[in-house]
GUPATI-691364 format. One line per 8 residues: number of its first residue (from 1); for each residue x, y, z of C-alpha. Coordinates in steps of 0.001 Angstrom, whole numbers, plus 500000, padded with zeros to 6 digits. Each point is the difference from the previous one (the first is absolute). Last residue first. Example, Ala and Ser with C-alpha at 12.3 -4.5 7.8 and 13.67 -1.06 7.14 Angstrom:
2	513670,498940,507140; 498630,496560,500660
END
This chain:
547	482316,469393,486057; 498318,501360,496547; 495999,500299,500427; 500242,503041,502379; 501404,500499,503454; 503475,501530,499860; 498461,502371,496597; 502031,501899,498056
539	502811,497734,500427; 498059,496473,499944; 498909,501332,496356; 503399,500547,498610; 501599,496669,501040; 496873,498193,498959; 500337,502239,496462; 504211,499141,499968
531	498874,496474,500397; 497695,499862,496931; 496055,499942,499947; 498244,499944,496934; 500455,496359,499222; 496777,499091,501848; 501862,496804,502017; 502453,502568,501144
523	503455,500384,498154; 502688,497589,501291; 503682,500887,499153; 500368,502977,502041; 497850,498579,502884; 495988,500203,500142; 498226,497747,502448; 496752,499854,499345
515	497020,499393,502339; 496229,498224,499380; 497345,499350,502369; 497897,502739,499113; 500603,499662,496146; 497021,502444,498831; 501331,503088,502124; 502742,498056,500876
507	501466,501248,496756; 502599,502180,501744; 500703,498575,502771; 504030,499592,498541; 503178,498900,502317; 503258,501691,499437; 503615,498865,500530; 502739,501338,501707
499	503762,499267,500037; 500747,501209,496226; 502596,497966,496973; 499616,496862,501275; 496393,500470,498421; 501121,501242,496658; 500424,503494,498891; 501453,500175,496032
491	496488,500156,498534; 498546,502467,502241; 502828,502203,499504; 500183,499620,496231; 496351,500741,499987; 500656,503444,501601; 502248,501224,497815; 498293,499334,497177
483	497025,501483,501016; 502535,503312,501050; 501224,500342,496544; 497046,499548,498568; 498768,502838,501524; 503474,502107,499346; 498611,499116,496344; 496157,500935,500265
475	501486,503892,501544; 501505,500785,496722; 496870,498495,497503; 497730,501906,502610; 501961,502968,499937; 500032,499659,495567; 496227,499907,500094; 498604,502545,502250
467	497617,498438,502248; 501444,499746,503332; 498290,499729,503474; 502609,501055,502547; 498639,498991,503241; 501458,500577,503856; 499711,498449,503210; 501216,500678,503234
459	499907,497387,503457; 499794,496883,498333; 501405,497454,502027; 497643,498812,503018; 496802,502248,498955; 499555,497433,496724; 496104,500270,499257; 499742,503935,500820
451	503045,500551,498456; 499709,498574,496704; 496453,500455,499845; 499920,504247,500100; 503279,500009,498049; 498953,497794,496835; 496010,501115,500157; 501564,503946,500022
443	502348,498659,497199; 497616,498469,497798; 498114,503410,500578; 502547,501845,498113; 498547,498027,496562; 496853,501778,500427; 496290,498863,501536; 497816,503411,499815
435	496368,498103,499872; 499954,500186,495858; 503573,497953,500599; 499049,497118,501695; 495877,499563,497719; 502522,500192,497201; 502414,496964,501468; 503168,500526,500851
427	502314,496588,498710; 502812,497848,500990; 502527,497694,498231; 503424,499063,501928; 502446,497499,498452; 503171,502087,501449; 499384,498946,504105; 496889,498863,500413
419	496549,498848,498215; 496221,501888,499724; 498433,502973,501052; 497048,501132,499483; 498938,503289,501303; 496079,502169,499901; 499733,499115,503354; 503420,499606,502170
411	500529,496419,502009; 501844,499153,496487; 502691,502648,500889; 500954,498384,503188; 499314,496371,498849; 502836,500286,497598; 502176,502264,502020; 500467,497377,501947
403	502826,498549,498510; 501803,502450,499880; 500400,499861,503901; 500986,496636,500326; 502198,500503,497359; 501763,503485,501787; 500476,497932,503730; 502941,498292,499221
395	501543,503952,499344; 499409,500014,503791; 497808,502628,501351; 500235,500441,503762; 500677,503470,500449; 497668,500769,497280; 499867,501352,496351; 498383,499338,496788
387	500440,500624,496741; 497660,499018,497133; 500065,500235,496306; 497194,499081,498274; 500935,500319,496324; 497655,500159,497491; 499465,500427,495835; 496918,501273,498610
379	496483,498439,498150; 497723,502040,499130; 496036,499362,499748; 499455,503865,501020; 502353,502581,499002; 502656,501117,502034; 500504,502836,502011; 497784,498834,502623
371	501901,496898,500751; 502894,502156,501078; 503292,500901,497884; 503566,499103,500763; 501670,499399,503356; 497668,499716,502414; 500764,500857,503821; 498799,499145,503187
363	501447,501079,503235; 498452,498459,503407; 502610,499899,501735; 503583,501788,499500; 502673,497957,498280; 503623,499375,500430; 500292,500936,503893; 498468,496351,501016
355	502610,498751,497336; 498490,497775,497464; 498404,496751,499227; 498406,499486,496465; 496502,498369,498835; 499802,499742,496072; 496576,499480,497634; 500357,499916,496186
347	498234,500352,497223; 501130,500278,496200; 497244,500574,497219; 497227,498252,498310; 501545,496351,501425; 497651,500448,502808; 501483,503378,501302; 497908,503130,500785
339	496669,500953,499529; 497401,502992,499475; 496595,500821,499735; 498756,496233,499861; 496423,498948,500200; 499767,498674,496910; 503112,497851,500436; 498629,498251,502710
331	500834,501300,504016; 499851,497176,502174; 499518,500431,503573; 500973,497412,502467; 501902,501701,502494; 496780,502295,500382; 498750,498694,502776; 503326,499688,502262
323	499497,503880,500320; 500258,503813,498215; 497171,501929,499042; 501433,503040,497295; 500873,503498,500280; 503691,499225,501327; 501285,500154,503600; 500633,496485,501501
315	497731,500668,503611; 501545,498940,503456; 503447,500968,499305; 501774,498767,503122; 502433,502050,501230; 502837,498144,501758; 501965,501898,502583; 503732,498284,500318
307	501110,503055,501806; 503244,500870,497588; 497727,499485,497395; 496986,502073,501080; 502003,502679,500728; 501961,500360,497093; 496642,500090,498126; 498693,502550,502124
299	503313,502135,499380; 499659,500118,496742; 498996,503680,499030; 501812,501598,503745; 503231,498575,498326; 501779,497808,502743; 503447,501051,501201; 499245,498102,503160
291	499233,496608,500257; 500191,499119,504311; 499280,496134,501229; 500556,497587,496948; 497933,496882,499947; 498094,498490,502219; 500381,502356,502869; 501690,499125,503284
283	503022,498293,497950; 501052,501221,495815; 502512,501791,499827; 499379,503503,497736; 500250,502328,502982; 500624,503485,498128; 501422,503257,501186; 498188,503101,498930
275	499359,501397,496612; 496019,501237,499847; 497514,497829,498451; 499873,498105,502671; 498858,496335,500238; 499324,498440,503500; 499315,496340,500406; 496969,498750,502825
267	501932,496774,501882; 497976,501310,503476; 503498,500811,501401; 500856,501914,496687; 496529,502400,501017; 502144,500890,503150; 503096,500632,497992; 498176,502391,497625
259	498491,502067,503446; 503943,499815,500707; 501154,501209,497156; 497078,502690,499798; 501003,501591,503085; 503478,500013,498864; 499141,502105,496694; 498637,498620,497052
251	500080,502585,496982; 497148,499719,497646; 497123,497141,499432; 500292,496900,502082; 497928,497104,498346; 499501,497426,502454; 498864,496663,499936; 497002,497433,500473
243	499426,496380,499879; 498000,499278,502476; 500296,495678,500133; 503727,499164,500424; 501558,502852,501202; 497125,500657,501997; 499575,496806,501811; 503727,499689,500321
235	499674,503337,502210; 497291,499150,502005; 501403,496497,500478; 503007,501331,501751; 498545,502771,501199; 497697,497751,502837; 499082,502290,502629; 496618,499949,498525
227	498912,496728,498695; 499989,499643,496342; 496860,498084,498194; 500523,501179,497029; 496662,501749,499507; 500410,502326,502794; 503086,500001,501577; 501573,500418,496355
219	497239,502317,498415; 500808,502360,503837; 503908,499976,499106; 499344,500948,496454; 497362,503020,500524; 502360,501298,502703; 502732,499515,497657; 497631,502658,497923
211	499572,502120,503005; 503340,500379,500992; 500306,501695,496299; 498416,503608,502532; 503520,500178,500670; 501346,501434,497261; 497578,502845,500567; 497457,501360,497712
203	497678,497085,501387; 498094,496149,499006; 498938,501463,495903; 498445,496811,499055; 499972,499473,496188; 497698,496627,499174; 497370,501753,498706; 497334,499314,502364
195	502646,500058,502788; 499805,503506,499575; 501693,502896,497140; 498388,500944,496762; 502822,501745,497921; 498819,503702,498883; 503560,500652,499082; 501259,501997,502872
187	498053,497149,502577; 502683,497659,498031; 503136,502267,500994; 498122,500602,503615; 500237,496175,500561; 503657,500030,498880; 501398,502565,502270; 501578,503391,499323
179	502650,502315,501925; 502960,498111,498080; 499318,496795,501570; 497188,498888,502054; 498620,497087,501992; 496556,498119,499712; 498490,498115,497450; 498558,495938,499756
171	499075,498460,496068; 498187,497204,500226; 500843,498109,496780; 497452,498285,497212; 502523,500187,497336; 498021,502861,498071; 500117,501984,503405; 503766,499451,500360
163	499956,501507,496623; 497998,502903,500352; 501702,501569,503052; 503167,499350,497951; 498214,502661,497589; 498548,502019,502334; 503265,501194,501623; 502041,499872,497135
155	497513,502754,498676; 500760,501245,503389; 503559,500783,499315; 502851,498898,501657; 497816,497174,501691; 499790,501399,504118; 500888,498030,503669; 499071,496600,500903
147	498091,497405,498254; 499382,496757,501476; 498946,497628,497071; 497505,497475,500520; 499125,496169,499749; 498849,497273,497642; 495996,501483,500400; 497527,497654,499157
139	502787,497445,500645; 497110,498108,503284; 502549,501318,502858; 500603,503533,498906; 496418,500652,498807; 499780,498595,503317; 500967,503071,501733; 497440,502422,498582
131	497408,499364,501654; 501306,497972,503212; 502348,503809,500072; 497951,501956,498952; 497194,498708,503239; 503367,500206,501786; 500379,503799,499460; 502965,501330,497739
123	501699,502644,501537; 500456,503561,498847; 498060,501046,497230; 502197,503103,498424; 497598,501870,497375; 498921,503079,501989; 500978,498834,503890; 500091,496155,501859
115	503046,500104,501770; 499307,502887,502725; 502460,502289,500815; 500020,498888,502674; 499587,498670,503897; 498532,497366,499671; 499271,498626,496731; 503820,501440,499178
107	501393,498246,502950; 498918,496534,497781; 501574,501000,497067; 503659,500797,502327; 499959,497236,501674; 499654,497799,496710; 502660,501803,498599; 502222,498949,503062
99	499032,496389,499664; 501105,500054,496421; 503280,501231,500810; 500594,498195,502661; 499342,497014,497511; 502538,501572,497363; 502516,499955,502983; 499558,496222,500277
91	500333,499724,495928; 503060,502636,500366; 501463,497567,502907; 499381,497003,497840; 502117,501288,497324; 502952,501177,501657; 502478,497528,500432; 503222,501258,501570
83	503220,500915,497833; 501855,502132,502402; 501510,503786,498766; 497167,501645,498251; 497593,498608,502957; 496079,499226,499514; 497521,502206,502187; 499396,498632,502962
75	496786,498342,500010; 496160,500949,501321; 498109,497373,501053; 500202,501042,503830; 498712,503533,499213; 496489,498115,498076; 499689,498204,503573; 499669,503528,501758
67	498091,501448,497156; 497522,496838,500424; 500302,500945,504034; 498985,503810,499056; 497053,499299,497836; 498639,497295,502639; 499682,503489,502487; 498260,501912,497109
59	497322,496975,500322; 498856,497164,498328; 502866,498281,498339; 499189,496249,499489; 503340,498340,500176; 500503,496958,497954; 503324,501375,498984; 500551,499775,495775
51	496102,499618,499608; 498709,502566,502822; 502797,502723,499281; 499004,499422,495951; 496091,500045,501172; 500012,502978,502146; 496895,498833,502027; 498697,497152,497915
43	496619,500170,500735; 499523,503304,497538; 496748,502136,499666; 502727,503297,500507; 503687,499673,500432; 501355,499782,503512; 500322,501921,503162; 498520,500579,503253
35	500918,502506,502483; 501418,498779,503118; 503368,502287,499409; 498339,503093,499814; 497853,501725,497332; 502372,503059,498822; 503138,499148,501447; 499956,496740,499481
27	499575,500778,496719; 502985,502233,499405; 502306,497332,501780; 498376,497642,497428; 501181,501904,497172; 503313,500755,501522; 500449,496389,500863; 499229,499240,495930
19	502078,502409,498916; 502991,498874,501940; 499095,496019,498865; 499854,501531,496597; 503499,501572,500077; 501577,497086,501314; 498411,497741,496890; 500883,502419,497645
11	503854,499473,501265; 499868,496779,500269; 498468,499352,495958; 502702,502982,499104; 502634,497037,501584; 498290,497096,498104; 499524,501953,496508; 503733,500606,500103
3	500947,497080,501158; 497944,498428,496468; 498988,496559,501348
END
């Protein structure tokens, strides 16, 4: 872990715990030590002190012992002369942290200035919480993005808004940079704000984000069955099942270090798009800890990579029904508007790994002129190229995944599809293309399918659809290339050659009591179903047909 990061993570953490017993000094003060405190409509008392400690803090009084406890966690800071480890006494001083912010919310119910003003909502009530909490649980919602400080612009603002909205993301604000917050970017714009729409402005404060691990802590005790007092499980509850992260806009000062360092402990990433030190080991959080450098336009996507977060497209976007049902279409030659392949022209279909840097999701490009520039009846050459990306793809897995692209784009009305590889024929019907159906929308079918069906591996996707004659001749041979390839390693593995073999379910649909065994040299009893495909399928899925 970055030493730097660790030592400003101390130093935040120091200053909070200061703020925090001025704060409650000030309250005191004003209502007395017996006074209650806590967050409004709430069981859970201060729900990250109440998770991490078991302690239910009632009173001003309970405020000072947590502080008290919150002193004892806090490290020295690490030595330029003695190499010491440091990293679990930033995560412990990333806790004080935490339980200092959480002070300092609740002090402002009592004693102010009070949370909940203009467009700043201040805690989330349990009846929100069971709401909107098992969103969390059931994948409605795959997780959210805690925001602090301000976009550079607000048009940046609204449009990152936008996207975490279009992936089904809670999106939690508080903290400021630069004189301006998020929240009030959006409210600039005319941006609906509320849990209705997803973007919860919590406070103008960085603190006011205590709130949204708040929201975590009280999802894990309550539908994960955590016991308070019990962090350990708290924490692995929320790595594992909220999968959430922060996007830290502007400069990060100590305070933020350590607020960052507390959200670390609960295995939730940070990605900057400022330039501060980087912890790219992966440990507490699935992947890396701090990105930084991040351009404001992709740093969603960065996000949901380096958190894991999959976003399941619930809904294939093209103007046309789309299901199982329609798998067995046929579209006659009457009913044609246009066509590619079948001998007519060439056709081919290609899956590729890349880089997780080399392509941005969701692009889709055609290279040479649309189905509506053409006149109806013709027939045009095709290349489906495909790349994907994940941090589990395997260039084994590329077969497995052309070959579905078969019953992706037959599950489309108003598309026939037909064949693999570079013996490809499909059609667009005229009923297809008088309802909008293009060419680009192969692609949207392609990306939407690819990684809602394989979650495990792909992680990007991108289409180049490619009509233009002499691209599709140039991009056919590096095809080939690759087929070859790839049957001369099938046909030179044997089964000395590999430790593993796979078993096959797969047609125990109408075979109950039947099971293959598939090696290198032994297809499955169907003949469709090689060893690299078993190997392939017990990857993406641990518990599937393939053991």
């Amino acid at each position: 872990m970055s030493k730097i990061i660790c030592a400003s993570a101390i130093d935040g953490a120091i200053e909070w715990v200061a703020r925090a017993e001025a704060k409650l000094d000030h309250a005191i003060d004003a209502r007395g030590e017996s006074c209650a405190v806590g967050f409004p409509d709430t069981a859970y008392s201060l729900p990250v002190i109440y998770s991490f400690t078991g302690r239910e803090t009632r009173t001003l009084t309970d405020c000072r012992a947590v502080l008290s406890y919150a002193k004892g966690l806090l490290p020295e800071r690490p030595s330029n002369d003695v190499w010491l480890p440091y990293l679990g006494g930033a995560l412990d001083a990333g806790v004080a942290a935490l339980f200092a912010c959480e002070i300092i919310e609740a002090c402002k119910y009592v004693a102010g200035p009070n949370p909940v003003e203009g467009i700043w909502l201040g805690a989330a009530s349990d009846v929100i919480m069971r709401e909107r909490g098992i969103e969390f649980v059931d994948g409605t919602a795959p997780g959210f993005a805690a925001i602090t400080g301000a976009a550079p612009t607000n048009e940046i603002a609204v449009h990152i808004a936008r996207e975490l909205q279009e992936k089904n993301l809670y999106v939690f604000m508080g903290g400021t940079s630069g004189g301006r917050q998020f929240a009030k970017q959006l409210a600039a714009e005319g941006v609906q704000l509320g849990w209705e729409t997803r973007l919860v402005p919590f406070g103008r404060d960085v603190s006011a984000l205590i709130y949204a691990l708040g929201f975590a802590s009280r999802a894990a005790l309550s539908f994960g069955g955590v016991k308070p007092g019990d962090f350990t499980q708290n924490l692995r509850y929320n790595k594992d099942r909220i999968f959430a992260f922060v996007l830290a806009f502007g400069d990060v000062g100590p305070e933020k270090y350590a607020a960052a360092a507390g959200a670390i402990n609960y295995g939730f990433p940070v990605i900057a798009d400022t330039d501060i030190p980087q912890i790219l080991p992966t440990g507490v959080c699935t992947y890396e800890h701090v990105v930084s450098s991040v351009p404001p336009e992709t740093m969603v996507e960065k996000a949901l990579e380096v958190r894991g977060c999959k976003v399941k497209i619930t809904k294939v976007p093209i103007p046309v029904p789309y299901g199982p049902a329609f798998e067995g279409e046929r579209i006659r030659k009457a009913d044609v508007h246009v066509e590619f392949g079948g001998n007519k022209t060439s056709a081919f279909e290609f899956v590729t790994s890349v880089g997780i840097e080399d392509i941005t999701d969701g692009d889709i490009e055609i290279i040479g002129p649309e189905i509506d520039a053409v006149d109806q009846g013709a027939a045009l050459p095709l290349g489906i190229w495909v790349e994907v990306a994940g941090r589990k793809m395997q260039p084994d897995f590329e077969p497995i995944l052309e070959r579905q692209i078969h019953h992706l784009l037959n599950g489309a009305e108003g598309i026939w599809h037909m064949g693999q590889r570079d013996i490809v024929w499909t059609r667009v019907s005229k009923t297809g293309f008088s309802r909008g159906l293009r060419l680009r929308h192969y692609g949207e079918i392609l990306h939407a399918r690819l990684l809602s069906d394989f979650p495990a591996i792909v992680d990007k996707v991108k289409v180049t659809l490619v009509t233009d004659p002499d691209e599709v001749e140039r991009r056919l041979a590096v095809a080939r290339t690759i087929y070859d390839e790839r049957n001369r390693r099938l046909e030179s593995m044997t089964d000395e050659s590999v430790d593993t073999f796979y078993s096959c379910l797969l047609c125990q649909s109408f075979a109950p009591n039947h099971v293959c065994i598939i090696t290198p040299e032994r297809l499955g009893l169907c003949g469709a179903y090689n060893w690299l495909d078993g190997k392939a399928a017990f990857e993406i899925d641990e518990t599937g047909p393939n053991q």
